[in-house]
C-alpha positions as CSV (number, residue, x, y, z in Angstrom):
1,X,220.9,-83.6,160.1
2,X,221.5,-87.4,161.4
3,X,221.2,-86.6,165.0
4,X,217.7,-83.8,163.9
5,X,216.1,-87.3,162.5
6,X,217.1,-89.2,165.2
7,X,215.2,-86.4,167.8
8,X,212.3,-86.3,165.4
9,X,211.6,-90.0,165.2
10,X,212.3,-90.4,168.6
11,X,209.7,-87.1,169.6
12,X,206.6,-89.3,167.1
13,X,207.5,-92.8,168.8
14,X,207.3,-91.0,171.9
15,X,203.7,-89.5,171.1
16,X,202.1,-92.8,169.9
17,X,203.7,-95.7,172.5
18,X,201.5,-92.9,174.9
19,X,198.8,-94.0,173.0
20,X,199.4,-97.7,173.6
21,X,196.2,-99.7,175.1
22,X,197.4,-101.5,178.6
23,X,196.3,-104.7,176.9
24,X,199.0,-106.7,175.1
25,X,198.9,-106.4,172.0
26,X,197.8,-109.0,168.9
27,X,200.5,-110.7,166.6
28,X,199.6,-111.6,163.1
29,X,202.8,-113.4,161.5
30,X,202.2,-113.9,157.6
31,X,205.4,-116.3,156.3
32,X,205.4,-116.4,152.4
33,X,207.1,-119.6,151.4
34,X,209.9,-118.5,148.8
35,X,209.2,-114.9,148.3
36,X,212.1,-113.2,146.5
37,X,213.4,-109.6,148.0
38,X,211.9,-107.8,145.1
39,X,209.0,-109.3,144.6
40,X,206.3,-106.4,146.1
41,X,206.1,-103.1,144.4
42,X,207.9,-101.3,147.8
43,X,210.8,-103.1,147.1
44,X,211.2,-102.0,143.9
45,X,209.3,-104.1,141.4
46,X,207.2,-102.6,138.6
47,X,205.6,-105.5,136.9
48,X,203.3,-107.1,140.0
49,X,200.4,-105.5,141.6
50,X,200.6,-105.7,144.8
51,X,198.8,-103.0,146.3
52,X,197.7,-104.2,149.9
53,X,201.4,-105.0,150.8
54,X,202.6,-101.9,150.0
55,X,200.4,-99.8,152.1
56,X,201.0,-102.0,155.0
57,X,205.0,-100.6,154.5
58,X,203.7,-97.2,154.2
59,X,202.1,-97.5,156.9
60,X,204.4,-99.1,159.1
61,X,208.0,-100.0,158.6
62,X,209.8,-101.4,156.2
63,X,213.5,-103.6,156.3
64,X,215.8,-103.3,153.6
65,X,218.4,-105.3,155.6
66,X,216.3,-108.6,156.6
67,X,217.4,-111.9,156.3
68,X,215.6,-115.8,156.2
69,X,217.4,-117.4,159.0
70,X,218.2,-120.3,156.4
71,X,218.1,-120.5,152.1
72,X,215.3,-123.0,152.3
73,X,212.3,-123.3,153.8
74,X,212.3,-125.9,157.1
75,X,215.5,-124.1,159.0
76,X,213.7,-121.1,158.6
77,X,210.8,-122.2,159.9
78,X,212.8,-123.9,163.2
79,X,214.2,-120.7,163.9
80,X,211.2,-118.6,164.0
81,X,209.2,-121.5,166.1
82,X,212.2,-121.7,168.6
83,X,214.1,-118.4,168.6
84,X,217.2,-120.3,167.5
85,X,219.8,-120.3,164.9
86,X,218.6,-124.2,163.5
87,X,222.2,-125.1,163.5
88,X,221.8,-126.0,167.0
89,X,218.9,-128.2,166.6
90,X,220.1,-129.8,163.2
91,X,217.5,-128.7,161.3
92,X,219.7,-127.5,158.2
93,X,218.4,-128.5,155.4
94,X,214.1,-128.9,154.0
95,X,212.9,-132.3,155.3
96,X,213.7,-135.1,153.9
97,X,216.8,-133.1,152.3
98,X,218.2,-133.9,149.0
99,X,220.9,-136.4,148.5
100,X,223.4,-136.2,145.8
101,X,225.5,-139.7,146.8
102,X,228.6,-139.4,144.4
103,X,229.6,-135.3,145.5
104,X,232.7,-134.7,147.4
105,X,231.4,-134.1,150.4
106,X,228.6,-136.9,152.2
107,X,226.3,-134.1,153.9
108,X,224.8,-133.9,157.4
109,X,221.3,-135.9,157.6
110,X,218.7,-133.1,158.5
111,X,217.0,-133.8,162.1
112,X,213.6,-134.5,160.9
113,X,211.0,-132.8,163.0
114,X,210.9,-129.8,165.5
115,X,211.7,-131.7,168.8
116,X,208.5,-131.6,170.8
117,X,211.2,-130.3,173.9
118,X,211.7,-127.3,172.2
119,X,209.4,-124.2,173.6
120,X,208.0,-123.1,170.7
121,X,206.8,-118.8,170.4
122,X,203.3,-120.2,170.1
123,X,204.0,-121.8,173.7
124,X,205.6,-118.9,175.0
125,X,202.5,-116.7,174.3
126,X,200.3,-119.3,175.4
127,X,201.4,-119.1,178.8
128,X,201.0,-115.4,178.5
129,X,197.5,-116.0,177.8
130,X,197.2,-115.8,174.4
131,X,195.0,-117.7,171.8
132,X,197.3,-119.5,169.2
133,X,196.6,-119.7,165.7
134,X,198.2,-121.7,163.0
135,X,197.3,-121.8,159.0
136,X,198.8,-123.6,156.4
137,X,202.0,-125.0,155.4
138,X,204.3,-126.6,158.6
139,X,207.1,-128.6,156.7
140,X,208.9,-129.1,161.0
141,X,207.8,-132.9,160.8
142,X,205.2,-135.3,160.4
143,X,201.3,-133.7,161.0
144,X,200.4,-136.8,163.8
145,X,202.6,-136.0,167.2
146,X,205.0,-133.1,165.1
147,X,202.5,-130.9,163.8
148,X,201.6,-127.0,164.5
149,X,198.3,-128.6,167.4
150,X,201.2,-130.6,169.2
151,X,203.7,-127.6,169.4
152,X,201.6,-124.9,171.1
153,X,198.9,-123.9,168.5
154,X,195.2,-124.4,169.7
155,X,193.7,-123.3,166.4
156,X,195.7,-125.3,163.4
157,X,194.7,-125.8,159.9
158,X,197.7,-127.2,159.0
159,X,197.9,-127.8,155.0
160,X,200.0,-129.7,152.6
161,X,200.4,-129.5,149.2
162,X,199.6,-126.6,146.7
163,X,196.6,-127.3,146.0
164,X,193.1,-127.9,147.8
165,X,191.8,-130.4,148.4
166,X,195.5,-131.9,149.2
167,X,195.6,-132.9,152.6
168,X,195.1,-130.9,155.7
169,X,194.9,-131.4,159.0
170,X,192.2,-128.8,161.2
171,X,192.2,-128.9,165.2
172,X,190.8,-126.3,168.1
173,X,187.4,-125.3,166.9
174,X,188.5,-125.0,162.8
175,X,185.2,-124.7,161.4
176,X,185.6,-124.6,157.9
177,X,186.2,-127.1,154.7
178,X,187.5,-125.7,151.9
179,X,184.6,-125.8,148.8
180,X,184.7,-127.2,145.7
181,X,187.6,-125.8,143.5
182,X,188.0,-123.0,146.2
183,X,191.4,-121.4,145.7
184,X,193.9,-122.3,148.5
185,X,195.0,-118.9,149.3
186,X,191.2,-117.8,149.3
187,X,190.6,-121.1,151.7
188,X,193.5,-119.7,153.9
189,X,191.8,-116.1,154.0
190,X,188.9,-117.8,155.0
191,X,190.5,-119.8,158.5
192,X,192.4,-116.7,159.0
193,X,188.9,-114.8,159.6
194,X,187.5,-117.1,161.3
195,X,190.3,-117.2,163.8
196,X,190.1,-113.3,164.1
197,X,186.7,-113.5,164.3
198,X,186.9,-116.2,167.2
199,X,189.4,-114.7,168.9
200,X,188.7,-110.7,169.1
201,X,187.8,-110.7,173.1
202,X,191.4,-112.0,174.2
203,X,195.1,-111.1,172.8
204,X,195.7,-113.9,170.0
205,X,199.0,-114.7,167.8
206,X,198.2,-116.1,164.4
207,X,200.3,-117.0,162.1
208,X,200.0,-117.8,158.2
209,X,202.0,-119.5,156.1
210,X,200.7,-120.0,152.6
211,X,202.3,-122.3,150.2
212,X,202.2,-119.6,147.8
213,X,204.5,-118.6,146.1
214,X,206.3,-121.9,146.0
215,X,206.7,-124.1,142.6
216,X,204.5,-125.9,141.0
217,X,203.3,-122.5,139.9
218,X,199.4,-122.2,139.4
219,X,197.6,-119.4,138.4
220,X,193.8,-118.1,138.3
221,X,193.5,-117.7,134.8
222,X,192.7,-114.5,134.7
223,X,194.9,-112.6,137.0
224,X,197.9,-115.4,134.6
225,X,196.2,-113.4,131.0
226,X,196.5,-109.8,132.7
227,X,200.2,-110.4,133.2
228,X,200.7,-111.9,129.6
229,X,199.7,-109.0,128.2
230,X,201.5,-106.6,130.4
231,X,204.3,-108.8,129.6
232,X,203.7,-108.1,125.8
233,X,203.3,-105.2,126.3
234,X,206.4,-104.5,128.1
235,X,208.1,-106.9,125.8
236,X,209.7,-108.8,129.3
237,X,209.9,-112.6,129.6
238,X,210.3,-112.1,133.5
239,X,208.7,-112.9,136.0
240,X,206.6,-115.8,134.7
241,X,202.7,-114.2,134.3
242,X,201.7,-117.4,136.3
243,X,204.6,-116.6,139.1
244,X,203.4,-112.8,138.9
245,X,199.4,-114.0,139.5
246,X,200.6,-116.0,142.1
247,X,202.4,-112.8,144.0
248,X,199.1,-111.1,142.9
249,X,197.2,-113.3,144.9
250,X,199.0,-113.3,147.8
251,X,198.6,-109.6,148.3
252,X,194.9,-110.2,148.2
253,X,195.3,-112.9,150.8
254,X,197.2,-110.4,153.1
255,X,194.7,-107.5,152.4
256,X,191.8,-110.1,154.0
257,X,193.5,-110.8,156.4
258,X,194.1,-106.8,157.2
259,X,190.7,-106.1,156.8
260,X,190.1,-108.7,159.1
261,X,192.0,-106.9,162.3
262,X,190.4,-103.4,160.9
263,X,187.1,-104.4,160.6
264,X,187.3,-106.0,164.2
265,X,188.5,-102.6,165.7
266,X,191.6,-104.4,166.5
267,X,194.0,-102.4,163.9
268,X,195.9,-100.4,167.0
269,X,196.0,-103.6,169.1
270,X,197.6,-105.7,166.5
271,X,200.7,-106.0,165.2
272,X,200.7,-107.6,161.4
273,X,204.4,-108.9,160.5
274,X,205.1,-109.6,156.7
275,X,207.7,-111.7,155.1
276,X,209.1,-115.0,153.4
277,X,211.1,-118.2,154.6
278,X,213.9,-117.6,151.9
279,X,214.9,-116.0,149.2
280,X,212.9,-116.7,145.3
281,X,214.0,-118.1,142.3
282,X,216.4,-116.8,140.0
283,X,214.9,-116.5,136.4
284,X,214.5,-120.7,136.0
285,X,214.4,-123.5,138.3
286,X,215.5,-126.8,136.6
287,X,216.1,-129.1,139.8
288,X,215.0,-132.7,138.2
289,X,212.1,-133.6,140.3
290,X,209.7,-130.6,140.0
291,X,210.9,-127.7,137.1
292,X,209.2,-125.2,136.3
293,X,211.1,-122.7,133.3
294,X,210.6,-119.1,133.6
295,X,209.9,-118.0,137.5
296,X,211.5,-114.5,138.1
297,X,214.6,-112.3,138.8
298,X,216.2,-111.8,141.3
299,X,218.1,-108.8,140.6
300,X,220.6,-107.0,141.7
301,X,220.9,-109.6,143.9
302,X,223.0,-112.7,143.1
303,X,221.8,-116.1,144.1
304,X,218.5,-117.6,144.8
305,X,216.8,-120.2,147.6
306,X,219.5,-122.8,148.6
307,X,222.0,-120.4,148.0
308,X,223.9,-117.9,151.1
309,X,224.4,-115.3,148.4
310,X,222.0,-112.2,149.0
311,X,219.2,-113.6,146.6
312,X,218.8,-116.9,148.8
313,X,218.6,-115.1,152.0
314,X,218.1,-111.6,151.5
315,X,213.9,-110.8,152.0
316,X,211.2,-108.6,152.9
317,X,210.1,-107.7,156.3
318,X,207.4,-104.9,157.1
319,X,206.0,-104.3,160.3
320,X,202.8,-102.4,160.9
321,X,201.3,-101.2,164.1
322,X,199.0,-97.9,164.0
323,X,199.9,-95.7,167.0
324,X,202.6,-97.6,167.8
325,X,205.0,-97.8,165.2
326,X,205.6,-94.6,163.0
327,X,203.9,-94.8,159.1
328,X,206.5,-95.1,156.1
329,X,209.8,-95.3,158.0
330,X,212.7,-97.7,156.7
331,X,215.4,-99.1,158.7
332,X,218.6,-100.4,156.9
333,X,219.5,-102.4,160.5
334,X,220.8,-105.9,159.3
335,X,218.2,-108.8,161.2
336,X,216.8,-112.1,161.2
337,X,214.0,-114.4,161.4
338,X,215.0,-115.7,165.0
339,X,214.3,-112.3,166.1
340,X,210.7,-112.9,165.6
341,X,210.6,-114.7,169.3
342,X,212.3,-112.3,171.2
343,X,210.3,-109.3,169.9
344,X,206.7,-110.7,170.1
345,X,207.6,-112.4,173.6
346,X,208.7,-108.5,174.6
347,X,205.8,-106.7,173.0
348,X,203.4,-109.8,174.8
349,X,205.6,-109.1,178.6
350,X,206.0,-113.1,178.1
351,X,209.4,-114.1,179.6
352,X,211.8,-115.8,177.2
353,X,212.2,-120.2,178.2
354,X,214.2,-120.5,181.2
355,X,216.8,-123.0,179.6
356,X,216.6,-122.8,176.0
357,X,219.3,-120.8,174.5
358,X,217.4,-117.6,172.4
359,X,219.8,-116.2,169.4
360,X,217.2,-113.5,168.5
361,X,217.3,-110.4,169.9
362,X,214.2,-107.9,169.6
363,X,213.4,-105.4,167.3
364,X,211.8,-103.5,169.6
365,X,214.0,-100.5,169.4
366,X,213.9,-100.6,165.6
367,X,210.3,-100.4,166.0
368,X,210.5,-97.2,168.0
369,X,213.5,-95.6,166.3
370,X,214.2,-97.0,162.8
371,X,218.3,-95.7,163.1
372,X,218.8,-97.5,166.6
373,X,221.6,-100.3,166.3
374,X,220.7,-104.0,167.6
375,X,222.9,-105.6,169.8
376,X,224.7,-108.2,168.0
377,X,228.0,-108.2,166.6
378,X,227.1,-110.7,163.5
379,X,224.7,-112.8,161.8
380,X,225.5,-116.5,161.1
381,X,224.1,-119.0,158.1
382,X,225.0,-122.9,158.3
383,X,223.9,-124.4,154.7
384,X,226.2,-127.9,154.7
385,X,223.9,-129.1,152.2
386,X,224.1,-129.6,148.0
387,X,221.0,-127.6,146.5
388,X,221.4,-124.8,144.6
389,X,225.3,-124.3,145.5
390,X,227.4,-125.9,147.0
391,X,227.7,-127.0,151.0
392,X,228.7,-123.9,152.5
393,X,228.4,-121.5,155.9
394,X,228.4,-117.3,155.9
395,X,228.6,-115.1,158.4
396,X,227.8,-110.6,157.9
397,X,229.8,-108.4,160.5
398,X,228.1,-104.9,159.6
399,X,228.8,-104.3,155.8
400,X,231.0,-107.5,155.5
401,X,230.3,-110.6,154.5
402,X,231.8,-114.1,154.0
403,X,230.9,-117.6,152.5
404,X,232.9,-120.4,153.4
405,X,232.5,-123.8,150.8
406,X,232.4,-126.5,152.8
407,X,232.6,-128.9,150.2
408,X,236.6,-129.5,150.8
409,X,237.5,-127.0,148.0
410,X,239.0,-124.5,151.1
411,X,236.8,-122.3,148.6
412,X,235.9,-118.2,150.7
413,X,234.3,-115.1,149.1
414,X,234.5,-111.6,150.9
415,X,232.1,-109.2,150.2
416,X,231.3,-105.7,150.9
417,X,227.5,-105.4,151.0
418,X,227.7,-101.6,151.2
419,X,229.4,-101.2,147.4
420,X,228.9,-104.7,146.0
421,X,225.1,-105.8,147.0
422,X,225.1,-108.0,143.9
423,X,228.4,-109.5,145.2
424,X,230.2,-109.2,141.9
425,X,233.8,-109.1,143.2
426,X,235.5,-110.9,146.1
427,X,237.8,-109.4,148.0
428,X,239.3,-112.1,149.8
429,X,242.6,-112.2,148.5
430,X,242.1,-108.2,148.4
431,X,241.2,-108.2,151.7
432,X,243.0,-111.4,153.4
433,X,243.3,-109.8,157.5
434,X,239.5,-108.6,156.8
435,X,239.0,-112.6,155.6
436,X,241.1,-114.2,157.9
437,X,239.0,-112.8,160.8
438,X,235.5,-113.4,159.7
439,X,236.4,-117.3,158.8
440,X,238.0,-117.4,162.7
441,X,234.7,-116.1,163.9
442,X,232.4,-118.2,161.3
443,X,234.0,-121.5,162.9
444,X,234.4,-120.3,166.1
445,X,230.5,-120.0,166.1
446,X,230.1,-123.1,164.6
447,X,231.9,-124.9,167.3
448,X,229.8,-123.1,169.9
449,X,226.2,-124.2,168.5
450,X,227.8,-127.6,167.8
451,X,227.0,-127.4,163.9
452,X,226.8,-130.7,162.2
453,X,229.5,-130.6,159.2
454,X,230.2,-132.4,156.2
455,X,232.6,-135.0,155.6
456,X,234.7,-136.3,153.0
457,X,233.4,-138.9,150.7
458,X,235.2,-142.1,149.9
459,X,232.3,-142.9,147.2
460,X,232.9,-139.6,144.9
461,X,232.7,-140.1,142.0
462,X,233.6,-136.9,139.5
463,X,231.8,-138.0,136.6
464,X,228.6,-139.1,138.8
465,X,228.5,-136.0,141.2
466,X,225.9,-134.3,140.4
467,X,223.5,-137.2,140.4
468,X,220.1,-136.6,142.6
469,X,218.5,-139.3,144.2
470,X,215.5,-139.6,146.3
471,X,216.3,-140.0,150.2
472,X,212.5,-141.3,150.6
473,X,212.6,-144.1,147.9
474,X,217.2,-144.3,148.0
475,X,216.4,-144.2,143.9
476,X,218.3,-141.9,141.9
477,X,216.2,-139.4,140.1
478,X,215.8,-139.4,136.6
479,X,217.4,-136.9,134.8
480,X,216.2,-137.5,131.2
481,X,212.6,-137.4,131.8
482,X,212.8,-134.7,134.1
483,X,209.5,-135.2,136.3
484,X,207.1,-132.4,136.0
485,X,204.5,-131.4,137.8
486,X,201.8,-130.1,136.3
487,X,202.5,-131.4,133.0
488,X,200.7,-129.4,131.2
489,X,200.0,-125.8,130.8
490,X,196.5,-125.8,131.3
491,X,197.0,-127.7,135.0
492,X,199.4,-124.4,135.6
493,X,196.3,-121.8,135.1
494,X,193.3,-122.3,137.2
């Protein structure tokens, strides 16, 4: 029956790569910032609507195996710009990182921006001959001389903060302010088609990343009461109504930005790619300087953002291409965000940089046969920072995973992701040959990509290690007042 399926998907990719136009094709990359795994209704949730995402997986294809390159939001976003694992560029932790100055461990300072050496996949496609699009949040360094206009993207509405007006920073023929109390998702919709719109005669790469659905939530007020009464209803305290507006509204943000390509004709010569920088957050988030209670859940996964466990790193992907890539098919093939630059470069015919090592490898044959196998023998994570765990590294050899603590504890877990996705038991001291070999190969690859590591702390301090302070301001955080932002409930719903 295996090898029948096989023939069959192969026989339909066959028919409609013959139906491929001999112009390269579009790329619209849309990176949700902290999107959990089950977040969308085709990934199993029954609470949000989210009806535009999934009919982009039914009609394209959709990864049950995809991971965030890191479990927070900058690595994440190095590796897709440069194709790299961000362990070899130092980019480890979100910039500025957090500092906790009394743990056992004094972690690796974070390199602070995207170096401007680094050929970036908007730079790649540029020299293709592509028009290079770039809207909203960036989080690789400072806006002036770091910023998405001085790494390869002509069009960049570069925008920080949740909320408009906030600050933002528009180059290459942005023609557009957001209006008074506009939403910023629907301000984000609105760069997004004019970019399309601009851009329809020549192949273009856009790519979109809202802030959404990142804490401090904030709601529209209407879509926040439909979900409090479904959640009455339902008599469920998770996911937050406000979080579950917020995922609400970021499906209507992706469908304008689909009927964008459609309505341009361009929905055969575009490729739309769909997914988030990291994993979500686990039922509450209580880290001191910004909290917000009730988010969502994460289950059956374990873990959430800043965590190597399967809920930190473990998110969607969906890929759709009409008459190119087969409608509704699922691939369980384990990949990664730094596959992004190999596989638009190969679907562009842009060669990969000449002397910049690329970890990616491209999901092209996924795309064409959703049972293929990638070549790569594993999949590495370097986290040597305190967030919501502890300092550690992983590393997944087909169903087999390991975290390593690198906080001086000598601390491994050993997972089988096949018969234990919620990584309930650890089977390292079950499984010490099968452990033994993955932690060889974890620091082997450290060693080769030069990985910046923790070291030991003469100033810890038991009873003062799990103070936070402030790397900007080198104050420690106060953890009785517990800064929030927004303070009240009404600044939450808008």
């Amino acid at each position: 029956m295996l090898q029948l399926a096989r023939l069959m998907i192969a026989l339909i990719s066959l028919m409609l790569i013959s139906r491929v136009h001999a112009v390269p094709p579009n790329v619209v990359l849309i990176l949700i910032d902290d999107m959990g795994w089950g977040d969308v209704g085709c990934y199993g949730n029954d609470f949000i609507d989210t009806p535009r995402i999934d009919q982009l997986a039914a009609e394209g294809i959709r990864f049950t195996d995809f991971y965030a390159a890191g479990a927070v939001c900058s690595p994440t976003r190095c590796a897709v710009q440069s194709g790299q694992n961000q362990a070899r560029i130092g980019i480890t932790a979100h910039i500025p990182g957090h500092w906790r100055p009394f743990e056992r461990v004094i972690t690796p300072q974070t390199t602070m921006a995207l170096p401007l050496d680094t050929v970036t996949i908007a730079e790649s496609l540029a020299a293709a001959g592509y028009r290079t699009g770039y809207v909203g949040k960036w989080h690789l360094g400072p806006s002036s001389g770091f910023g998405p206009a001085d790494q390869g993207y002509q069009f960049a509405a570069e925008i920080n903060g949740p909320h408009l007006p906030g600050t933002f920073r528009l180059t290459g023929n942005v023609n557009a302010a957001p209006a008074k109390d506009q939403f910023r998702t629907d301000f984000e919709a609105q760069l997004c088609e004019q970019f399309i719109s601009q851009s329809r005669d020549q192949p273009f790469f856009l790519m979109l990343s809202p802030y959404a659905v990142h804490i401090p939530l904030a709601g529209k007020s209407q879509l926040v009461e439909k979900y409090r009464r479904r959640a009455a209803e339902r008599n469920r305290d998770l996911p937050s109504p406000i979080y579950a507006a917020m995922v609400e509204e970021v499906d209507t943000l992706v469908g304008r930005v689909i009927d964008a390509v459609d309505s341009a004709g361009l929905a055969e010569r575009t490729m739309i790619v769909f997914t988030s920088d990291n994993g979500g957050l686990n039922r509450r988030y209580d880290y001191r300087e910004q909290a917000d209670d009730l988010v969502s859940s994460l289950l059956p996964l374990r873990g959430e953002k800043g965590s190597l466990h399967e809920g930190g790193i473990r998110v969607p992907l969906i890929i759709r291409q009409p008459g190119t890539i087969a409608p509704g098919i699922i691939t369980h093939e384990p990949a990664i965000s730094y596959d992004f630059f190999p596989t638009f470069a190969s679907a562009a015919g842009a060669p990969l940089p000449a002397n910049q090592t690329i970890d990616g490898v491209s999901l092209q044959p996924l795309l064409q046969d959703p049972l293929a196998r990638l070549e790569r023998d594993a999949l590495h994570w370097h986290y040597p920072h305190y967030h919501h765990d502890r300092p550690s590294g992983a590393i997944r050899e087909g169903d087999w995973k390991l975290i390593e603590y690198l906080d001086g504890t000598g601390d491994i877990e050993l997972y089988q992701l096949s018969e234990d996705l919620g990584e309930q038991t650890n089977l390292a001291s079950a499984k010490p040959g099968r452990a033994a070999d993955l932690l060889q190969k974890l620091r082997s690859w450290r060693r080769l990509v030069s990985a910046r590591m923790p070291v030991s702390n003469p100033s810890y301090d038991p009873n003062r290690a799990e103070e936070w302070w402030n790397l900007m301001s080198g104050m420690p955080v106060d953890s009785d007042s517990r800064t929030r932002f927004p303070q009240t409930e009404k600044e939450l719903i808008r």
